[in-house]
C-alpha positions as CSV (number, residue, x, y, z in Angstrom):
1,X,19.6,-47.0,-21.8
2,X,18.6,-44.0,-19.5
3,X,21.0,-43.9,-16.6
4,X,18.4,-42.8,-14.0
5,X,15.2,-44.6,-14.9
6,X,14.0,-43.0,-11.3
7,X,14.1,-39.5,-12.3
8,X,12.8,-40.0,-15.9
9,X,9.8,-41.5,-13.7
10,X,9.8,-38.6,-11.5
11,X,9.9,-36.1,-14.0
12,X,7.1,-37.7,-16.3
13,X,4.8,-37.8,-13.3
14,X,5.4,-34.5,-12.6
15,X,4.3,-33.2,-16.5
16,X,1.2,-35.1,-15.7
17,X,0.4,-32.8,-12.4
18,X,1.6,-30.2,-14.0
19,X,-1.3,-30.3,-16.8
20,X,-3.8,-31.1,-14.4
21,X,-2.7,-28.0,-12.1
22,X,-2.9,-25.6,-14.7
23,X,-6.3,-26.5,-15.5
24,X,-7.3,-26.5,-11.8
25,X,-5.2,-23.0,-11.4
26,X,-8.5,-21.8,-13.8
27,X,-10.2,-18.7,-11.8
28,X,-14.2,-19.1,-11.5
29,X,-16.6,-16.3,-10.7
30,X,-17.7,-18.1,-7.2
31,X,-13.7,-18.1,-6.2
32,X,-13.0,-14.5,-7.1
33,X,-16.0,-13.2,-5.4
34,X,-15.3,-15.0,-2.3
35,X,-11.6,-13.8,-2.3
36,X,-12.5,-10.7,-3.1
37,X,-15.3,-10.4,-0.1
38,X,-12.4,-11.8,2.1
39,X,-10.3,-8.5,0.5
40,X,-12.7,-5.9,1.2
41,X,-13.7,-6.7,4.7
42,X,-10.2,-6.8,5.6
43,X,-9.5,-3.1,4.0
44,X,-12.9,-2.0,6.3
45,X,-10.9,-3.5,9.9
46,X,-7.4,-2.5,8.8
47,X,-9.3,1.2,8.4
48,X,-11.0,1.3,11.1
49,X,-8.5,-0.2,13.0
50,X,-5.8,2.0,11.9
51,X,-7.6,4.8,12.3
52,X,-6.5,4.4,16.6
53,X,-3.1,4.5,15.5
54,X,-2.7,7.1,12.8
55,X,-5.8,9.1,13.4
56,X,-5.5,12.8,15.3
57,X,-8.4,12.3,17.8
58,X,-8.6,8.0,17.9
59,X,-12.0,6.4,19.1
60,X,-11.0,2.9,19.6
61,X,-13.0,0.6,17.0
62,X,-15.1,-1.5,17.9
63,X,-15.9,0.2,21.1
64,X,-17.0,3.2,18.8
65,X,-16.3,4.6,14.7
66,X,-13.8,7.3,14.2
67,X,-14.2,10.3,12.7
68,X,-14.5,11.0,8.8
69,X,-10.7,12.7,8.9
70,X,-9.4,10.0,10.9
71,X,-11.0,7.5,8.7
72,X,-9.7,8.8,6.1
73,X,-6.1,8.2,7.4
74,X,-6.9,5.0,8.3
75,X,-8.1,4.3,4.7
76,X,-4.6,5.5,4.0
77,X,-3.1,3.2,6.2
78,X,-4.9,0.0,4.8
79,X,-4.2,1.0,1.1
80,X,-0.3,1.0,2.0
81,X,-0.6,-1.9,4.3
82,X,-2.5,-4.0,2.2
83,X,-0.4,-3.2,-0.7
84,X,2.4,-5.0,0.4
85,X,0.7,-7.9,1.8
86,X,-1.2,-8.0,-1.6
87,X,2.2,-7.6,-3.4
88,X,3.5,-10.8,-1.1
89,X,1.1,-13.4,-1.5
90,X,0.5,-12.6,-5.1
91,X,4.2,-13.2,-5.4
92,X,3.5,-16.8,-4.3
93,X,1.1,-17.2,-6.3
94,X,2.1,-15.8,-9.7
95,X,5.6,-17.7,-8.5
96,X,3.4,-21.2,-8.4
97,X,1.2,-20.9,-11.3
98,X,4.6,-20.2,-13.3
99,X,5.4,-24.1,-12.5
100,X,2.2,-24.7,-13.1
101,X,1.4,-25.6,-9.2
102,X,-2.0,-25.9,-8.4
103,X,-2.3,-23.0,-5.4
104,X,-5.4,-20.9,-3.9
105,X,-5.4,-17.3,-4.4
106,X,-4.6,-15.6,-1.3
107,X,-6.9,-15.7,1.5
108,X,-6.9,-12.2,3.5
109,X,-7.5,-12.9,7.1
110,X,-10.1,-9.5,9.0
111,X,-9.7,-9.0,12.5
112,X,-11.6,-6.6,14.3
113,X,-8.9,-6.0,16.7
114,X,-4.8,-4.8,16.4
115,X,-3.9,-3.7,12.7
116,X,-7.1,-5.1,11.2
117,X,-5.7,-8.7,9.8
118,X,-3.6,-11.3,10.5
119,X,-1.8,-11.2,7.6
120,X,-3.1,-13.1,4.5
121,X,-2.0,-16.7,2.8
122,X,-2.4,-19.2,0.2
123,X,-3.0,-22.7,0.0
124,X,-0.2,-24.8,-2.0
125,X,-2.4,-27.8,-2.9
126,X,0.4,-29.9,-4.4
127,X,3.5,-31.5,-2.9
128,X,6.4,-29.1,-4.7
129,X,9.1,-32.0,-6.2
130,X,11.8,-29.5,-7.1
131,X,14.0,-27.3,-5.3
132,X,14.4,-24.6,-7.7
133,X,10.7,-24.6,-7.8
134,X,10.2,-24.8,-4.1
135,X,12.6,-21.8,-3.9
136,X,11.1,-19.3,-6.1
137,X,7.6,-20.1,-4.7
138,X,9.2,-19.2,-0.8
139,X,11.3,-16.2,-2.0
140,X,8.8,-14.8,-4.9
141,X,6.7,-13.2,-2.1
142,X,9.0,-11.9,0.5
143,X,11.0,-10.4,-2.3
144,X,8.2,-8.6,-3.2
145,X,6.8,-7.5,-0.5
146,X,10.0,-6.1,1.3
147,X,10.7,-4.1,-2.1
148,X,6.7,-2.4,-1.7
149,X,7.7,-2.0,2.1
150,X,10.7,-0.2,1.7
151,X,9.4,2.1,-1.2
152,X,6.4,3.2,1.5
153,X,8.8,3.5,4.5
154,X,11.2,5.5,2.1
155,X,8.6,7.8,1.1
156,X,7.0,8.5,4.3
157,X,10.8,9.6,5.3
158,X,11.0,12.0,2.4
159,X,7.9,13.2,3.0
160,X,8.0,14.2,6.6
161,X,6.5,17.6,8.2
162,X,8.5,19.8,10.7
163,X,8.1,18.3,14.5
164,X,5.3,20.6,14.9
165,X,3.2,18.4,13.2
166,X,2.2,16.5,16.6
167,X,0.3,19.5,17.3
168,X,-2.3,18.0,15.5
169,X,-2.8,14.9,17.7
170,X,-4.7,14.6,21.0
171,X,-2.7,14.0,24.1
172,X,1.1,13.9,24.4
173,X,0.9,17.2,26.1
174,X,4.4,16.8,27.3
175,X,6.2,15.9,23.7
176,X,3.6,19.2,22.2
177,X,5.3,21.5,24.9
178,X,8.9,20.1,24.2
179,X,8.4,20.5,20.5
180,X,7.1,24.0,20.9
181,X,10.3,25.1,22.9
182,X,13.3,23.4,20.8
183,X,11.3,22.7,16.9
184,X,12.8,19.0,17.3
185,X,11.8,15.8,19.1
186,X,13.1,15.0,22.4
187,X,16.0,12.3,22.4
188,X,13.9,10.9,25.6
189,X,11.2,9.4,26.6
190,X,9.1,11.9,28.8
191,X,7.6,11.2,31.9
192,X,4.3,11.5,30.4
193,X,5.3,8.5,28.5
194,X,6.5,6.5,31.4
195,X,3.5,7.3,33.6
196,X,0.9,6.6,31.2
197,X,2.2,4.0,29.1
198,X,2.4,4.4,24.9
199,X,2.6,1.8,22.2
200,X,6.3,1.8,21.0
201,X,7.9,0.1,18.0
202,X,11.1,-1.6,18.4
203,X,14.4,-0.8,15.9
204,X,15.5,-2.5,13.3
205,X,18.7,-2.3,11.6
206,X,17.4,-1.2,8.4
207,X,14.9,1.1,10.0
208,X,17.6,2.9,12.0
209,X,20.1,3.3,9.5
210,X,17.3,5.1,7.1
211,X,16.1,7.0,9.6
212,X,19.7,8.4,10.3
213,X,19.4,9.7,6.9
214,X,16.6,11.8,7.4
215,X,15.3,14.8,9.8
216,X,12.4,15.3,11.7
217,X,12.0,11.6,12.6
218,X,9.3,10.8,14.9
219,X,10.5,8.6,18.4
220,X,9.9,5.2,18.0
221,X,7.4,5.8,20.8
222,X,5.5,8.2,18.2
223,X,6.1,6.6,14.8
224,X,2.7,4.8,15.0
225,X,0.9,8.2,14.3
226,X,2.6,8.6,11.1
227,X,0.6,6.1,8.5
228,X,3.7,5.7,5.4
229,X,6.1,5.2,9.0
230,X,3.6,2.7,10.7
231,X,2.7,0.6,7.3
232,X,6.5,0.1,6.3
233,X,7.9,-0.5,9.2
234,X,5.2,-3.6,9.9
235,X,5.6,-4.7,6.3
236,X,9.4,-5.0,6.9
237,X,8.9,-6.6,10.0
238,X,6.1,-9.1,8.5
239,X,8.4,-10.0,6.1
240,X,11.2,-10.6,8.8
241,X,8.8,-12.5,10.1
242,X,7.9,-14.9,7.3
243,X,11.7,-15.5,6.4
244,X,12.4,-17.2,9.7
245,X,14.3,-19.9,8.4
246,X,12.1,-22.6,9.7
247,X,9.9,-25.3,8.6
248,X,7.4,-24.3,6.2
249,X,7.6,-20.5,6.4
250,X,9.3,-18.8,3.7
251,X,12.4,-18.4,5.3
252,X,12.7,-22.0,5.8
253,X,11.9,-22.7,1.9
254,X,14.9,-20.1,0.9
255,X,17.3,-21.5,3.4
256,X,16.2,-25.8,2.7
257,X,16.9,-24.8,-1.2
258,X,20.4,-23.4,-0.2
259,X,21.8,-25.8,2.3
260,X,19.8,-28.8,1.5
261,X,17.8,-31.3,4.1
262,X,20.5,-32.2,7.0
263,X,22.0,-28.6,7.7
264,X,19.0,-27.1,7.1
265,X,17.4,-29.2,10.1
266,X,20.9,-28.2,12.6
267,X,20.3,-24.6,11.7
268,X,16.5,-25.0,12.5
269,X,16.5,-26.2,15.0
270,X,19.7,-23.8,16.8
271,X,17.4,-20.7,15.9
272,X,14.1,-22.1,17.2
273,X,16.4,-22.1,20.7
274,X,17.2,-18.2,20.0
275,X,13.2,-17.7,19.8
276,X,12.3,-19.6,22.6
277,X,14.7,-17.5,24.6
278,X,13.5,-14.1,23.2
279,X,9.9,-15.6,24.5
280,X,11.5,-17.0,27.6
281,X,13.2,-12.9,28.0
282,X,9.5,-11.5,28.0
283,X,7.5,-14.5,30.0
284,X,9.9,-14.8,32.9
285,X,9.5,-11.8,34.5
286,X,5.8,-12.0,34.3
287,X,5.7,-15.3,36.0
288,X,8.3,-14.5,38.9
289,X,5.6,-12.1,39.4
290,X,2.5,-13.9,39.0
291,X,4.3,-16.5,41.5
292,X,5.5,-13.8,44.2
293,X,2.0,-13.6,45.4
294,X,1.7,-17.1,46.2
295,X,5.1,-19.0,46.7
296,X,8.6,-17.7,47.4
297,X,10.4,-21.1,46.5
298,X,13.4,-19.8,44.4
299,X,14.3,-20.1,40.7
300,X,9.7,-21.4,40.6
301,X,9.9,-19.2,37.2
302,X,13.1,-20.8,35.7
303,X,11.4,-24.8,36.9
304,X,8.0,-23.6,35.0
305,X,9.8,-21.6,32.2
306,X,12.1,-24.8,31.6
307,X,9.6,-27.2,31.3
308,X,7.0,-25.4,29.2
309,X,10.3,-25.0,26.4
310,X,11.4,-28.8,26.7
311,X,7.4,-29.2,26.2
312,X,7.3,-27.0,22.9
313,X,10.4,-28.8,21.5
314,X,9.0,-32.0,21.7
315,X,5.9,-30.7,19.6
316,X,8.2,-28.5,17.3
317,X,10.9,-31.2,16.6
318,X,9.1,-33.8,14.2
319,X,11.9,-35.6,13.3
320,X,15.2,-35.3,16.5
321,X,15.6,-37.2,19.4
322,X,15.9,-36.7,22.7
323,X,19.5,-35.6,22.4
324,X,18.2,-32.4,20.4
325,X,15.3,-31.8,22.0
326,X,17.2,-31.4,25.5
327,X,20.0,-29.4,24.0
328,X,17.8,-27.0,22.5
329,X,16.0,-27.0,25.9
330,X,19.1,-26.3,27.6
331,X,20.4,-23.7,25.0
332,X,17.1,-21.7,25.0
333,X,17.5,-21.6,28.8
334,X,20.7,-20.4,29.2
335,X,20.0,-17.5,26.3
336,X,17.6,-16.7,28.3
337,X,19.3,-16.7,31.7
338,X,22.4,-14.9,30.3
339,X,20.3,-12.0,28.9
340,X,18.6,-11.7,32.1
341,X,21.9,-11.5,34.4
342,X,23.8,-9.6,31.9
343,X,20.9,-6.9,31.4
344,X,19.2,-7.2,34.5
345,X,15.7,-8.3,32.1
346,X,13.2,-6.6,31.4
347,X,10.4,-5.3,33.5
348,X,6.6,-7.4,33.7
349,X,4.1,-6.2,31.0
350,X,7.2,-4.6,28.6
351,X,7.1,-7.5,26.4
352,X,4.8,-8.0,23.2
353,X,4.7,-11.5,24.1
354,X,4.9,-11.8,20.4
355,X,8.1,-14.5,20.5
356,X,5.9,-16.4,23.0
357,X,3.0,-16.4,20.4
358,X,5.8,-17.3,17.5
359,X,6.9,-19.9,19.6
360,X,3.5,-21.8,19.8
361,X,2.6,-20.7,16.5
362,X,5.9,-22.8,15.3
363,X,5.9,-25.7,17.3
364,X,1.9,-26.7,16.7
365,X,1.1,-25.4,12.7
366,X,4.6,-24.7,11.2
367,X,7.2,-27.2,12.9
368,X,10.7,-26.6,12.8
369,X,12.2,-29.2,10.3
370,X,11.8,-29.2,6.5
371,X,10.0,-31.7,4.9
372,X,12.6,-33.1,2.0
373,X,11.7,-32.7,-1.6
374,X,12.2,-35.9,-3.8
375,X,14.5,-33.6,-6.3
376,X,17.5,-31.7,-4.4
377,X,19.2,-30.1,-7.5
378,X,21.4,-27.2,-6.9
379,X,19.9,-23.7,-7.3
380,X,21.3,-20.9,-10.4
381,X,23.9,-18.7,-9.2
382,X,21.2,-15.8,-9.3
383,X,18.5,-17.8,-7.2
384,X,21.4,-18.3,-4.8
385,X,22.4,-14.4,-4.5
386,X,18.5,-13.7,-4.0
387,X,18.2,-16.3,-1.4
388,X,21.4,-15.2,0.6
389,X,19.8,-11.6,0.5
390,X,16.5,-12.8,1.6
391,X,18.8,-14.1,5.0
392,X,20.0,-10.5,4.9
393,X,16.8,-8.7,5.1
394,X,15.8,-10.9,7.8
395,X,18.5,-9.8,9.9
396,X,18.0,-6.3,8.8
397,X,14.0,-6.3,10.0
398,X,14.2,-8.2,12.7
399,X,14.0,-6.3,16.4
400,X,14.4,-8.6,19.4
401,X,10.9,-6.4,21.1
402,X,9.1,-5.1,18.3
403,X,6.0,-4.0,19.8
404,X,5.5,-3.1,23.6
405,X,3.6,-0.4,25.8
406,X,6.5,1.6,27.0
């Protein structure tokens, strides 16, 4: 007699999907142009896109087309950038069609505005049954992508030019003059900079402890000119993004298949607190503002701030109480508060608002909590290393404000 009729069950209904997957995981000519359209008219926004950043003299697509040189580096751009997305999301996939998943190929997402995409994705269009399966399916693509990231930010560090390279770029007449005087980058931010305002990346962990390895480094108020600079540090950052260890990102695959279903939901649900809080640290200030042209009634910011978190935990927590939800609330509040009195904040219009987007972006598509799979086995020792690493690099490319107009 078997002693577990239910999984003997379980597994011969999964054999059955399996087969049909793989035949539905079959590639037609309709499909492959369609992604491939999707591919190239991303490639055409990244370029022209890029081109503002990394060009010498930028004309700001769509409002006009740059220049054939700056095009050129723009192309440049896109290639590297698009080669790690690429490298990601065929990790997915090549991950699912190994279990014999039935999965989309990835769907590149054009933008005519930013960076030139939103990223890319694919469609899992199966319930996964199996945690070792769910696992390599989250970490096959962040895995890969970080490795293509870090290769491209490595190389554009070995392959700097001298300081008086920015010579070459319009404006910054301030930084040119500095340069020209002591042949190295200032360790400050010049008033030019503060008067008229330029996009600056945040640090990373990883980022800065490269960096230390190498001279001639670009600010981080400067970096975005340098294409192999700009396209590693967002594809380290994308990643850090996507291994959030939450709900049905990546990140919240690796971290489900490690802990299982009830601490993964505690831990969830702690560190959507911490990113409500790095949103609350960047809205704040901009409402006490917004608000001190029309009421002085004290703490107004904290009453509106408080109430729009308790609002996105009840949408982002599918399966806690009120007990959780108002914790949370409370926690992400007092994050928030603590950072503020402690640092003094920062100032209206400094913050990428990205956490605020993240925030929504969580609570209304990705949710916080994981839904359970039916088989909970535990993971190899070697899928456990690369899942414990996959935390690490999160915590490695993460930067608290990773994009704002200094």
């Amino acid at each position: 007699m078997n002693p577990n009729p239910f999984r003997e069950e379980v597994d011969t209904d999964f054999e059955v999907l399996s087969k049909e997957a793989e035949s539905k995981n079959k590639l037609d000519k309709k499909t492959i142009l369609k992604h491939t359209g999707l591919f190239l008219l991303t490639l055409i926004f990244v370029t022209l896109t890029g081109a503002n950043f990394v060009g010498l003299d930028p004309v700001f697509f769509p409002f006009g087309i740059p220049n054939s040189t700056d095009i050129l580096r723009g192309l440049l751009f896109a290639g590297l950038l698009l080669a790690f997305l690429t490298f990601h999301e065929f990790g997915h996939y090549f991950a699912a069609v190994k279990h014999k998943i039935e999965v989309t190929l990835p769907y590149y997402i054009p933008i005519p505005l930013g960076v030139g995409t939103m990223g890319a994705v694919i469609r899992i269009k199966e319930r996964i049954r199996k945690m070792h399966q769910l696992f390599d399916v989250g970490a096959a693509g962040p895995v890969a992508g970080f490795i293509v990231a870090l290769i491209v930010l490595m190389v554009g560090f070995a392959t700097l030019p001298d300081p008086g390279y920015v010579e070459n770029f319009a404006g910054h007449e301030e930084l040119k003059e500095y340069v020209a005087q002591h042949g190295t980058y200032p360790d400050f931010i010049t008033d030019e900079v503060e008067d008229q305002g330029v996009l600056t990346i945040g640090n990373t962990i990883l980022y800065t402890a490269l960096a230390s390895l190498f001279e001639n480094v670009p600010p981080m108020w400067e970096m975005y000119h340098f294409p192999f600079l700009f396209a590693g540090w967002l594809g380290l950052f994308f990643t850090a993004l996507n291994l959030m260890p939450v709900g049905q990102l990546d990140g919240g695959h690796i971290l489900y298949s490690l802990i299982g279903h009830k601490k993964h939901n505690i831990v969830a649900r702690v560190f959507y607190a911490f990113l409500t809080a790095l949103a609350g640290i960047e809205v704040v200030p901009v409402i006490r503002e917004l608000l001190s042209n029309y009421l002085d009634v004290p703490i107004a910011e904290w009453l509106i701030w408080g109430m729009l978190v308790y609002f996105l935990m009840s949408k982002a927590f599918v399966r806690a109480d009120k007990t959780w939800i108002q914790g949370m609330a409370i926690l992400s509040i007092a994050l928030t508060a603590g950072y503020t009195i402690v640092t003094g904040g920062i100032e209206p219009g400094k913050g990428s608002f990205i956490w605020l987007v993240w925030s929504f972006f969580v609570a209304f598509v990705v949710k916080v909590e994981h839904p359970p799979v039916d088989i909970e086995e535990k993971l190899s020792p070697t899928r456990r290393v690369i899942g414990w690493l996959s935390m690490l690099i999160f915590l490695l490319c993460i930067s608290p404000n990773p994009i704002f107009m200094n």
